[in-house]
N, C-alpha and C positions, 0 to 999 in steps of 0.2 A: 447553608449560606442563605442569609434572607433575600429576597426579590430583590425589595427596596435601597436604595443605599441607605447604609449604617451611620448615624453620626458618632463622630468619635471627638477629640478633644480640638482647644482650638480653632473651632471653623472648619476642619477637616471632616473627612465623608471615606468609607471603604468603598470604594470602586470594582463592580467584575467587568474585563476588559475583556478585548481578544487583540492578541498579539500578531504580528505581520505571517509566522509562520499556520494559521487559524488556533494556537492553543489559546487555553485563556486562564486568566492571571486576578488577583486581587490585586488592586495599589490604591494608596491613599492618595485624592486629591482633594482642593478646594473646595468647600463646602458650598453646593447650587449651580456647579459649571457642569454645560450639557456633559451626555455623556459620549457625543463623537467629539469633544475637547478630551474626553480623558481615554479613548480609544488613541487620541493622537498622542496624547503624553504616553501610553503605553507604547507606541510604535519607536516614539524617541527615546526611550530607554532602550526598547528592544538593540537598534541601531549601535545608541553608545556604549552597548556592552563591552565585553574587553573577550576575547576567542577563549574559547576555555581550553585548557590544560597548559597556555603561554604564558610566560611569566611577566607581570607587570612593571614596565619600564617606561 
């Protein structure tokens, strides 16, 4: 995994985060927003996940 973030297509950028729980995560954000903006986008995913093994309804 390189240090830097990665550009990828788009305006997009690969992101290494850390998630609410301290693991840490790649995701792809906006290309040039800090990176406690995409620590926070990571958090809000974290959040809206769905429980795992419950069925989506």
């Amino acid at each position: 995994m390189p240090k830097e973030p990665t550009l990828g297509r788009l305006g997009m950028e690969a992101r290494s985060v850390k998630f609410p729980d301290g693991s840490r995560g790649i995701i792809l954000v906006k290309a040039g927003i800090p990176q406690d903006e995409a620590d926070a986008l990571a958090a809000q995913v974290w959040a809206e996940r769905p429980e795992a093994g419950l069925p989506k309804g």
